[in-house]
N, C-alpha and C positions, 0 to 999 in steps of 0.2 A: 371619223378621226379628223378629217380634216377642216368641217363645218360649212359654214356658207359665206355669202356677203353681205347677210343681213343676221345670219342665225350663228349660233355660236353650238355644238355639237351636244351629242349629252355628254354627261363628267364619267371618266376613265375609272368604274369601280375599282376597290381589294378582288371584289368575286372577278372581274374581266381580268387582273392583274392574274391572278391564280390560275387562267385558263390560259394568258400566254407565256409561264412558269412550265404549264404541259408542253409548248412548242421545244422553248429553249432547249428544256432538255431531254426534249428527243433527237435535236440537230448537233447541240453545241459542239458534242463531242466528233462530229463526220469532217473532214480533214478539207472535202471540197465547201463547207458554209467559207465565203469569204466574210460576209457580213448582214448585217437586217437593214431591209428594206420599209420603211414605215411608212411613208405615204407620198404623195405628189401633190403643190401647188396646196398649199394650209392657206387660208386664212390665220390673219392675226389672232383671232378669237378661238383657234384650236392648240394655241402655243404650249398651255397649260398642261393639255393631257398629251402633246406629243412629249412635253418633257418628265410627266409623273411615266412614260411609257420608256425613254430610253434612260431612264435612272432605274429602272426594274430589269431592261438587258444587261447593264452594264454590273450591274449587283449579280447575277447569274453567268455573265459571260464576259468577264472585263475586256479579254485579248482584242475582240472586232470590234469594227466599229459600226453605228447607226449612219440610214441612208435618208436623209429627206431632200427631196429638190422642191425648191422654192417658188412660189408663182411669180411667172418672168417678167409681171407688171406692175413691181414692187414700190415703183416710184409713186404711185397711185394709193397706197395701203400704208395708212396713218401707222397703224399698232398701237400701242400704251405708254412711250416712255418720254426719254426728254423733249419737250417741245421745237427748243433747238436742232436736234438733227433735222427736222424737217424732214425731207424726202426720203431718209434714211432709217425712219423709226421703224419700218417692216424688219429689215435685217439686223439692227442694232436689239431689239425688242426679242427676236428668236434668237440669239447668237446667248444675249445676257438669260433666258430662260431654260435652253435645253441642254449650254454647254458643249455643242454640238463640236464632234470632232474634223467634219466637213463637209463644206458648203457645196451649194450643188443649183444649178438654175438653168431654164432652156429659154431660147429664142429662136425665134424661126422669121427670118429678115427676106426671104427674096419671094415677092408674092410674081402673080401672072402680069401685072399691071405697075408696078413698081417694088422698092427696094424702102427699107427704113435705114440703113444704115447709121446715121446721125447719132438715134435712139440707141441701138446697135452698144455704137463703141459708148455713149454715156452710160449707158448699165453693165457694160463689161467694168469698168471705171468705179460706179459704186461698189461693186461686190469687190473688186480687189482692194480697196481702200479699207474696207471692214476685213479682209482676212490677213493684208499686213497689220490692221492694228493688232486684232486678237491672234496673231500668227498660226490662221488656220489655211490649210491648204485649200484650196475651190476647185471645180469641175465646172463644165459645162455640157448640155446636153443640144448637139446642132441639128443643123436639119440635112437628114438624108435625101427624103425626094420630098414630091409635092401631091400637089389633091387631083395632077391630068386636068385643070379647067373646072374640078368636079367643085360645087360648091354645098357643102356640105355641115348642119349643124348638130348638136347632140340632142339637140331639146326639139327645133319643131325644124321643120324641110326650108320654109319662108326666111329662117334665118341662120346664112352660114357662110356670109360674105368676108368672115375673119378667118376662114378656114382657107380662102382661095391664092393656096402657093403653090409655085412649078418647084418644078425637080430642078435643083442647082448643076451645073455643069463639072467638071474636074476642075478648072481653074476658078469655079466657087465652093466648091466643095475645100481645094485646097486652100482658098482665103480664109474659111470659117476656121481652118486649123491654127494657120497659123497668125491672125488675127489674135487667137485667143492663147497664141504659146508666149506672144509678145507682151501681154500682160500678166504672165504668169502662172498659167493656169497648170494645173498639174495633172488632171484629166480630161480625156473627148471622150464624150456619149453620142454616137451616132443616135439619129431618133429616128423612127421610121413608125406609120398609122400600123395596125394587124387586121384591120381588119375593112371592107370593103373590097372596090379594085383599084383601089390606091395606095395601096401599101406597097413594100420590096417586094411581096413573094408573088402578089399576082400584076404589078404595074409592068407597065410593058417598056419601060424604060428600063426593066430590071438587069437587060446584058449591058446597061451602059453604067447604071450603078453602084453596082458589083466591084468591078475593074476598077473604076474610081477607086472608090474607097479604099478599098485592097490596096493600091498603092501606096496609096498616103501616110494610111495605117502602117508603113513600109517604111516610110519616112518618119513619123511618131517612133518606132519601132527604135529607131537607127540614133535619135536626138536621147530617147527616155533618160539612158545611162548616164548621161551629161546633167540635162536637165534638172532631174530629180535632185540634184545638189547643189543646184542654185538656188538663189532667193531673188525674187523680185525687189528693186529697190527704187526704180522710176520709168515712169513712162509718158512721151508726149508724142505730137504730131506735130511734123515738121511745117508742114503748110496752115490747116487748120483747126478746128474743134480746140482751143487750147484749157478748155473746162475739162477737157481729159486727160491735163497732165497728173498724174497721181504720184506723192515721191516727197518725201521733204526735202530733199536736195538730192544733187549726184554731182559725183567731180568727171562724169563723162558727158560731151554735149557737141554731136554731130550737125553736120548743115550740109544741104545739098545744095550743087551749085547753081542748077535750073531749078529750082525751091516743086524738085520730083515729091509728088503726094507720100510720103512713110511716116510709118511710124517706129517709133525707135525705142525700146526697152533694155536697160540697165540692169544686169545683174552682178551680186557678188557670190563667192564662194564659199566654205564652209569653214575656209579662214577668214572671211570679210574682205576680203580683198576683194574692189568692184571692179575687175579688169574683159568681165563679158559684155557683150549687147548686143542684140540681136537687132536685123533690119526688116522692114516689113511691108511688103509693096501695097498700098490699098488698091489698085485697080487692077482687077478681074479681068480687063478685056485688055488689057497689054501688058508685055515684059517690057522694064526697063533697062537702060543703061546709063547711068548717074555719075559726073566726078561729087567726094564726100570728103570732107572734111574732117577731123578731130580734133579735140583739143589738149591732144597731149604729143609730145616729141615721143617717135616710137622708139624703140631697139627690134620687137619683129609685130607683125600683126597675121593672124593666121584664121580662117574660115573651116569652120567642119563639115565637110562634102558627105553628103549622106550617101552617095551612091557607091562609094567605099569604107564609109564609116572611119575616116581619118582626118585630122586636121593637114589642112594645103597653105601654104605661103601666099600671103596676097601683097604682090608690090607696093611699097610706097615711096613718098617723099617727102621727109622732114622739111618742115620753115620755119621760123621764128612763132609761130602762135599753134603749130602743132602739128599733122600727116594730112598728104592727100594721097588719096587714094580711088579706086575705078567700083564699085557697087552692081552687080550683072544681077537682078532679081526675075522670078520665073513671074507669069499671070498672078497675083495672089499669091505667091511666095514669100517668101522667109530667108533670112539666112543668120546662123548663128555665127559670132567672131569671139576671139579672145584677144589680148595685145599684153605686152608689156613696154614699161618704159624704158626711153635712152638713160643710161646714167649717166652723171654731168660729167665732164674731164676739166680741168684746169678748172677749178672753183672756189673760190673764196667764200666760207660762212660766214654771214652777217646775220646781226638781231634786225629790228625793226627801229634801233634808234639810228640807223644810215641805209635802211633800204624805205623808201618810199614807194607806196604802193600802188599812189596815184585814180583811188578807189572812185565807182561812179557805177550807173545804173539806170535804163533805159527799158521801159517805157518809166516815169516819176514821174505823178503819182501812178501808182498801178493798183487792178483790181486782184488780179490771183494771178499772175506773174510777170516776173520782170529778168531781166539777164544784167546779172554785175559784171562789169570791166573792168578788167584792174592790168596793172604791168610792176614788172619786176625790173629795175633798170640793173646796166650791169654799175663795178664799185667806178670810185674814182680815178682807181689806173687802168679800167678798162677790161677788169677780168670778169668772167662769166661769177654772177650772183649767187647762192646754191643757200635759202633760209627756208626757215619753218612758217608756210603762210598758214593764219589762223583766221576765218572769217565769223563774226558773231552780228547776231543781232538783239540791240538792244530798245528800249520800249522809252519814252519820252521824259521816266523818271532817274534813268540810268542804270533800271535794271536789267541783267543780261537775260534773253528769254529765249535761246538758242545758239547752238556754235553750229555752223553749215559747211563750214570747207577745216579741214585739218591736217596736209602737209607738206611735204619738201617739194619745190619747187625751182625751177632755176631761170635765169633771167630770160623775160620774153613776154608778150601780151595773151591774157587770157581771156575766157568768161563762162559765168554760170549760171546756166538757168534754172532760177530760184521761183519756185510756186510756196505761193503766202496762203495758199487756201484754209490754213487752218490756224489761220493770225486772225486775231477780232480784227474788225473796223478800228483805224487810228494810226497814229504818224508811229513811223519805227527808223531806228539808224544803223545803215550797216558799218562796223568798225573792225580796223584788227585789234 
């Protein structure tokens, strides 16, 4: 099924199809099938027949869905389609073939000798980029323990120095989660070897990673019912990797005050309202305590405590450009917020032919992002401003080729952090 890296597999007969018609339905009907599992890590060149395979379950069995996880070194694997996606033609390539209801990919980041990290969050980044566009859900499959030092290959003993990972700790265990809840993801697949003595059942770190997991899974547990009803709408990192911001825009945009390593994902709700975002500590070997910034005037801001499964009050303090507020993250934690805004008091509506907006944009020129500042002054006699800010960008000919920011605002300095990653090359103007 899945083929090779050089070999492409044999072709998915009628006579094979007919024999996995005997499977379907002899399960379909069992209340415990959640869904079909079809293979792990394809090759491009097996695309074909995993998609003549899961248009055959799904004519038989439409309610569940097809399971394939992807080979988690995607950026590597050309596939067949637009030469433009470039490092994305493996996923763009299966996504347009098999229809696939969700994505699914593993990586295993913390070796004996070092960490990839980098890699890490750049491929968390492509996969979710492709499931907001085709608005497919994604999973991830992490790493539960490791090889013990054991260096181990499928093929010959000489080679199997990509095999050699330790067992993650509770505060890596817990980053891989919520690392991956920050970008979206909608399922964890713990992954663990079966077989050797390096697997859960017989590794001897098994009473430490048991308890782990258990936990966390505790925590997953406690977020799911929330989660599952958000959407992913942007995501960047506060300090570095900024090739990771994924998002066409967001009208949310934190800052910390000691530029503490996080990352920060944006979500809306199922009315569209982006009023979630979550915080995401990237370091594993300390908790923080951070002052944060946002950039909107609050009315309340609230955290959802998973150790009671309730959202809790988190102090702040309005200023003119938006709240500050106090950020307590665990080792590789997470913490999920919601907010709503102040509403203006004493305000004057004004259009844009007496509210100047004072518009500008830093880094100019920029490569894949830039933060627009703009300010809303108050009117002439001094009262608070309360208009409709419209942000658009247009292209050198003067045609509009997006609207990025779209509403009420009231007098005060703001900004947005705007990623172009998916503007060609060429001069563009931001206007209201």
């Amino acid at each position: 099924m899945r083929g090779s890296n050089d070999e492409a597999p044999p072709e998915i007969t009628e006579e094979l199809l007919q024999q996995l018609d005997e499977v379907i339905d002899k399960y379909k009907s069992d209340p415990n099938l959640t869904g079909y599992y079809i293979c792990d890590e394809p090759y491009a060149n097996a695309f074909e027949n995993i998609a003549k395979v899961i248009e055959r379950i799904r004519e038989k069995d439409p309610s569940r869905p097809c399971f394939v996880n992807l080979w988690p070194y995607f950026e590597n694997e050309e596939g067949d389609n637009t030469p433009e996606e470039g490092d994305d033609n493996y996923l763009e390539s299966f996504i347009q073939k098999t229809n696939i209801q969700l994505l699914s990919y593993d990586r295993y980041n913390f070796y004996n000798l070092s960490d990839d990290n980098e890699e890490y969050f750049k491929q968390i980044a492509r996969i979710r980029k492709k499931a907001v566009k085709y608005n497919i859900p994604f999973c991830k499959i992490v790493q539960a323990v490791g090889t013990n030092g054991t260096s181990v290959s499928w093929d010959s003993p000489g080679d199997g120095e990509h095999l050699d990972w330790r067992t993650p700790n509770k505060a890596e265990h817990r980053w891989l989660v919520y690392s991956s809840l920050v970008y979206g993801v909608h399922g964890i697949v713990w992954f663990h070897w079966d077989c050797c003595d390096w697997g859960v059942i017989e590794n001897p770190d098994r009473d430490i990673i048991y308890p782990s997991i258990q936990s966390i899974n505790a925590e997953i547990d406690s977020l799911k019912d929330i989660m599952f009803h958000l959407t992913t709408t942007y995501v960047y990192h506060i300090m570095d990797n900024p090739t990771d911001e994924t998002g066409d825009s967001t009208n949310i945009y934190l800052e910390a005050s000691d530029s503490t390593d996080l990352v920060v994902g944006a979500f809306k709700d199922e009315n569209d309202n982006e009023n979630y975002f979550m915080l995401m500590n990237k370091n594993y070997e300390d908790s923080i305590l951070t002052n944060m910034h946002i950039n909107h005037i609050l009315d309340s801001l609230l955290y959802f405590d998973i150790t009671i499964n309730k959202w809790q009050d988190v102090p702040f303090e309005n200023d003119t450009t938006g709240a500050n507020f106090i950020a307590h993250l665990r080792k590789g934690g997470g913490k999920l917020f919601k907010f709503k805004e102040k509403k203006a008091t004493n305000i004057v509506d004004v259009n844009f032919a007496t509210a100047d907006l004072k518009l500008n944009n830093y880094p100019n020129p920029f490569v894949l992002n830039t933060i627009i500042k703009y300010s809303i002054p108050a009117s002439n006699t001094g009262n608070t401003v309360y208009c409709n800010v419209k942000l658009n960008i247009f292209d050198i000919y003067g045609n509009k080729i997006k609207t990025i920011l779209d509403k009420k605002q009231i007098t005060g300095d703001y900004q947005l952090n705007y990623s172009g990653n998916n503007l060609p090359k060429g001069i563009f103007f931001f206007r209201t």
